[in-house]
C-alpha positions as CSV (number, residue, x, y, z in Angstrom):
1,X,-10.6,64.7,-128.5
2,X,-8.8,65.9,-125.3
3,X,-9.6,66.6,-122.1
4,X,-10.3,70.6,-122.3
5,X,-12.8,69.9,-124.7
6,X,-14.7,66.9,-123.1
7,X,-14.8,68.7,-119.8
8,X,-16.0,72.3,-119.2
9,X,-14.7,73.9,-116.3
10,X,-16.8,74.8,-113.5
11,X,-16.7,76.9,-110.2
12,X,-16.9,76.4,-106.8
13,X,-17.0,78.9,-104.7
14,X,-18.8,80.2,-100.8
15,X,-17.3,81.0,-97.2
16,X,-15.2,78.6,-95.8
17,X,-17.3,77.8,-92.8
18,X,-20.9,78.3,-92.2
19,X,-21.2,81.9,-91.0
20,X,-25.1,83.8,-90.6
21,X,-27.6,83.9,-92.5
22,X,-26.5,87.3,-94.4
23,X,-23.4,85.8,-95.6
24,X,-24.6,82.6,-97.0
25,X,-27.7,84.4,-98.2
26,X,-25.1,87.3,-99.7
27,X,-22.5,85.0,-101.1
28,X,-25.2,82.7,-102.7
29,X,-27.1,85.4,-104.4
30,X,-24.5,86.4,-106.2
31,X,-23.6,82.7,-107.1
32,X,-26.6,82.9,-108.9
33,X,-26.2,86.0,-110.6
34,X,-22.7,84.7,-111.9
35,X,-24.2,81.7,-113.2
36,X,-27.4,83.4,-115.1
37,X,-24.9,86.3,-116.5
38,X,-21.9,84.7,-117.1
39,X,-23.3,81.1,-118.3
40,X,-21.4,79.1,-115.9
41,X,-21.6,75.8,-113.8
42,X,-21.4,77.0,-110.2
43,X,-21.3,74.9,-107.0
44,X,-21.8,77.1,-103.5
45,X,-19.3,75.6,-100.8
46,X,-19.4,76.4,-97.1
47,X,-18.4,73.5,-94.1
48,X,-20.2,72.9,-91.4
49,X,-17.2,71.8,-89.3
50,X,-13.6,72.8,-89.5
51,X,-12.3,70.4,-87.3
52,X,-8.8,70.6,-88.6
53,X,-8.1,74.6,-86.8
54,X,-5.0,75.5,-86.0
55,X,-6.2,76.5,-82.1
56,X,-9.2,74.8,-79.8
57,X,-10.7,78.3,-79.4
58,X,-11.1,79.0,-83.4
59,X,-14.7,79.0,-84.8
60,X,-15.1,75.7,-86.5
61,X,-18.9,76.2,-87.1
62,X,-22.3,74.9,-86.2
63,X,-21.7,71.5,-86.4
64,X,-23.5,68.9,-88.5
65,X,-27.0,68.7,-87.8
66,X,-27.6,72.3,-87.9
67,X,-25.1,72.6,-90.6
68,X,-26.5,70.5,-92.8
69,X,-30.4,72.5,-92.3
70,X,-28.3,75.6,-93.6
71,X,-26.8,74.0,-96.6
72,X,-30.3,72.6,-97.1
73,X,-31.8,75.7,-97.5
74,X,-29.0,77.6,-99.7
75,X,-29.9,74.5,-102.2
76,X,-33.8,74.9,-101.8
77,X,-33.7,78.7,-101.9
78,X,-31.1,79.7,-104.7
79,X,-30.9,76.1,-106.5
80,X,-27.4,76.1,-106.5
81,X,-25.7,72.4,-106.0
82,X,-23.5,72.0,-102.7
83,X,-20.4,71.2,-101.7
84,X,-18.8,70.5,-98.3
85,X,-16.3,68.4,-96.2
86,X,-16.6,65.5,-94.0
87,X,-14.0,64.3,-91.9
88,X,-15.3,61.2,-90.4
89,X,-16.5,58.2,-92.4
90,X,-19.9,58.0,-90.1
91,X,-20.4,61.3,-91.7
92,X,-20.8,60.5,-95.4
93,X,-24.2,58.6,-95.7
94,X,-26.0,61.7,-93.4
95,X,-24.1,64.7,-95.4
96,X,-24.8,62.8,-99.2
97,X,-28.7,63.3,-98.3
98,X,-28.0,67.4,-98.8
99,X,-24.7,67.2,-100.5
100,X,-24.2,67.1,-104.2
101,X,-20.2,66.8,-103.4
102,X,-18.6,65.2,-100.6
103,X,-15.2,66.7,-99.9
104,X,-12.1,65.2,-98.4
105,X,-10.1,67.6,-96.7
106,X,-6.5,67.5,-98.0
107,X,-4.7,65.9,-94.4
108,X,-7.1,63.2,-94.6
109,X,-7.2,62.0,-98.5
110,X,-5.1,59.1,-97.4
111,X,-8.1,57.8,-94.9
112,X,-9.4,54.7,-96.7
113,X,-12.6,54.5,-94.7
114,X,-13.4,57.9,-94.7
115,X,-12.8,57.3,-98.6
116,X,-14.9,54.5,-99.2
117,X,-17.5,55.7,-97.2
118,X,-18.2,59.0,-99.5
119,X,-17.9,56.7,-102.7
120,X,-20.6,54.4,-101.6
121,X,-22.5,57.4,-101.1
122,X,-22.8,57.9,-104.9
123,X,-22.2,61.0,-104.9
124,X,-19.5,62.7,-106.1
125,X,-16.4,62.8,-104.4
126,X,-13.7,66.1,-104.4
127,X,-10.4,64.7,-103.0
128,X,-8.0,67.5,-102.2
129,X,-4.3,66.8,-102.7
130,X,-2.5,66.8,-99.2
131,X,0.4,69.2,-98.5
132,X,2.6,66.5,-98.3
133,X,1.8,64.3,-101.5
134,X,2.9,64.7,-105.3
135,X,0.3,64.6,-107.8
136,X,1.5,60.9,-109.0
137,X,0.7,59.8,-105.1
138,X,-3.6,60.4,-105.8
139,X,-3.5,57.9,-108.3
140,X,-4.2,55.7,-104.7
141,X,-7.0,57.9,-103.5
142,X,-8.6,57.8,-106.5
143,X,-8.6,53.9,-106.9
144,X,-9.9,53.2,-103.2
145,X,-12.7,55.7,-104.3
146,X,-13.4,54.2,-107.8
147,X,-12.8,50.6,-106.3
148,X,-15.6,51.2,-103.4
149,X,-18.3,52.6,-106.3
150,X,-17.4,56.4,-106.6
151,X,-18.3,57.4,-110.8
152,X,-17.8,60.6,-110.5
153,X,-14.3,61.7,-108.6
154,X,-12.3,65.3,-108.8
155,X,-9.0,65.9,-107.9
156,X,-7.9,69.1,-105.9
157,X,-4.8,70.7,-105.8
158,X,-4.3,73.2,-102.7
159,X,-0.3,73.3,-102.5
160,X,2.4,71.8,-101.0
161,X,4.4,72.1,-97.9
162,X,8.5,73.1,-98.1
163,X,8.8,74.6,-95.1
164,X,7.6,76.3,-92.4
165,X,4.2,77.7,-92.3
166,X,4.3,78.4,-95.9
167,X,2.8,76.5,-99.5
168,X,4.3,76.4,-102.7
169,X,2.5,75.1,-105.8
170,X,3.7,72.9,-108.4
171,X,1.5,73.7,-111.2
172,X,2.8,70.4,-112.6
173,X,0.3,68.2,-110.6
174,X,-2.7,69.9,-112.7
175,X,-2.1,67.4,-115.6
176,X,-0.1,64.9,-113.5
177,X,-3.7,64.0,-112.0
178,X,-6.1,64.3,-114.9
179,X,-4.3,61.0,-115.7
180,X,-6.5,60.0,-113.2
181,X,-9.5,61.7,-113.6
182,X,-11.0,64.4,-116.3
183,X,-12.4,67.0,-113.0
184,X,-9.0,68.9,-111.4
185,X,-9.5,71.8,-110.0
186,X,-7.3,74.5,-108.5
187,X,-8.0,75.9,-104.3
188,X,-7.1,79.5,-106.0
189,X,-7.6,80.5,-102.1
190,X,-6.3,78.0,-100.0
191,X,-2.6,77.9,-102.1
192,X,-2.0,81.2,-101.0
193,X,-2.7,80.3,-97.8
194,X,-0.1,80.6,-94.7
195,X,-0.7,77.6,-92.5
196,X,-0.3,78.5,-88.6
197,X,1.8,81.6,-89.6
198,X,-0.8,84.2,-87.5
199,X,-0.7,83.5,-84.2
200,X,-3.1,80.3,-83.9
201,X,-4.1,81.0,-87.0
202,X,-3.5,80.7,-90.4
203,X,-2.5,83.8,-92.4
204,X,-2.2,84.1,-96.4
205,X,-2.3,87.0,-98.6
206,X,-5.6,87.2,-101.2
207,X,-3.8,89.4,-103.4
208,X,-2.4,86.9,-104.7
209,X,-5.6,84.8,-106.3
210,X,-6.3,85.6,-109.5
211,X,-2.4,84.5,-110.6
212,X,-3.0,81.5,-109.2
213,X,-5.9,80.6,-111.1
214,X,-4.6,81.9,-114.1
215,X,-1.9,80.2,-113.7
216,X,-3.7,76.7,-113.1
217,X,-5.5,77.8,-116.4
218,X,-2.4,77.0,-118.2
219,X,-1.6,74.2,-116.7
220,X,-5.2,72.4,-118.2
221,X,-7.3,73.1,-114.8
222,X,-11.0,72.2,-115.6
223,X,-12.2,73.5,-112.3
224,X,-11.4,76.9,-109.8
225,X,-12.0,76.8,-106.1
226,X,-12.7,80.5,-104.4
227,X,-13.7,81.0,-100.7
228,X,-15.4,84.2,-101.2
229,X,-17.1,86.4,-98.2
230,X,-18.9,90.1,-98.3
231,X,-16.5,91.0,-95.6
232,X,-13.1,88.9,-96.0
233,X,-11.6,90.6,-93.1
234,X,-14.3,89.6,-90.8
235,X,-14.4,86.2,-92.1
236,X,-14.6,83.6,-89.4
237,X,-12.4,81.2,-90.7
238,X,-9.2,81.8,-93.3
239,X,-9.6,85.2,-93.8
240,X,-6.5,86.6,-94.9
241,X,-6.9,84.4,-97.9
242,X,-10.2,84.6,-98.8
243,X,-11.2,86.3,-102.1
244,X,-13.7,89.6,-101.8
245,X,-17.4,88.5,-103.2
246,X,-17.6,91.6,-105.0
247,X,-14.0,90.6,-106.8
248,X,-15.2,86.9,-107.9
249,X,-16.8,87.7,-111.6
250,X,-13.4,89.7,-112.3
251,X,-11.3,86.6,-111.6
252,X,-14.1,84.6,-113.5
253,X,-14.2,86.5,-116.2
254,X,-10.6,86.0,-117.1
255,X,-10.8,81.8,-116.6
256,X,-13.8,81.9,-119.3
């Protein structure tokens, strides 16, 4: 039996950072509708911190404490499980009490502390491919993470950096890194992504999106990653890549 068939794909999909009320309450709602309609495994992601912005003066969120109450309650409220980053290791044991996932941003999957530290957690642990690594090159992540406890580990592919505020994805690394691990998703929204190309900001172009995650499809992904918002263009954080809520169950739709 092969991988596709052992392993059902699942979504993940929510802002990128903690915005109000309305838009977590918005974005999860229709999580939920998704998942009852359309049969589906569904995780609702939103981080509390972006502490990797391009500029001081972006929004990077509430911050931990208060972020973590939020996530809290999208999870009691809608029953969805939930996904976010940390970027510190003294963050892992605190987050795992509300998390389901513990993420690893992509400039920091070569941290071993920050690594071990979400693997004792027992939770599971999404490790997103950095810009700068080949699939082969998470073999390592993934061994400090299984090594330290971790049973359940995903691999994340998000691009890779040529050149100058731009990403280009080698769809190759999709099965490269299920020799690794079953779970690889594709960041349909971050890969389109421009990094620093705005002014301070990233830029990206959402358009985009659904090719990507087709494509990834092809190449064997067992998982889709869409930030999603109401209001993409009023998005606090990564807007001009972020998928429109109401445009999700299209994309979807075409994966399943």
């Amino acid at each position: 039996m092969n991988i596709e068939e052992k392993v059902k794909p699942l979504f993940i999909a929510g802002p990128c950072v903690i915005e109000s009320q309305d838009v977590m309450d918005a974005v999860a709602q229709e999580l939920v509708r998704l998942r009852t309609a359309l049969g589906i495994q569904i995780y609702f992601k939103a981080s509390f911190d972006k502490a990797n912005r391009t500029s001081l003066h972006s929004y990077r969120g509430p911050g931990m404490e208060k972020g973590l109450q939020i996530l809290s309650d999208v999870k009691n409220r809608f029953r969805l499980p939930v996904l976010t980053d940390i970027h510190e290791s003294a963050q892992a044991a605190p987050v795992a009490e509300v998390a389901d996932v513990l993420q690893i941003p992509a400039f920091l999957c070569r941290q071993t502390d920050l690594l071990v530290a979400a693997a004792k957690t027992g939770r599971t642990v999404n490790i997103k491919k950095a810009q700068f690594l080949s699939g082969l090159d998470m073999q390592f992540p993934v061994e400090k993470c299984r090594e330290a406890g971790a049973a359940d580990i995903w691999l994340t592919e998000r691009g890779t950096m040529f050149g100058y505020n731009n990403l280009v994805v080698d769809f190759r690394n999709l099965p490269l890194m299920k020799q690794f691990t079953p779970r690889v998703i594709m960041d349909c929204t971050h890969s389109v992504q421009r990094p620093g190309a705005a002014g301070g900001k990233s830029g990206g172009d959402r358009k985009f999106v659904p090719a990507m995650a087709l494509a990834a499809k092809a190449f064997g992904a067992t998982g889709y990653f869409f930030e999603v918002h109401p209001n993409p263009d009023l998005a606090l954080s990564d807007a001009p890549n972020t998928l429109h809520l109401k445009d999700l169950e299209a994309v979807i739709r075409k994966l399943i």
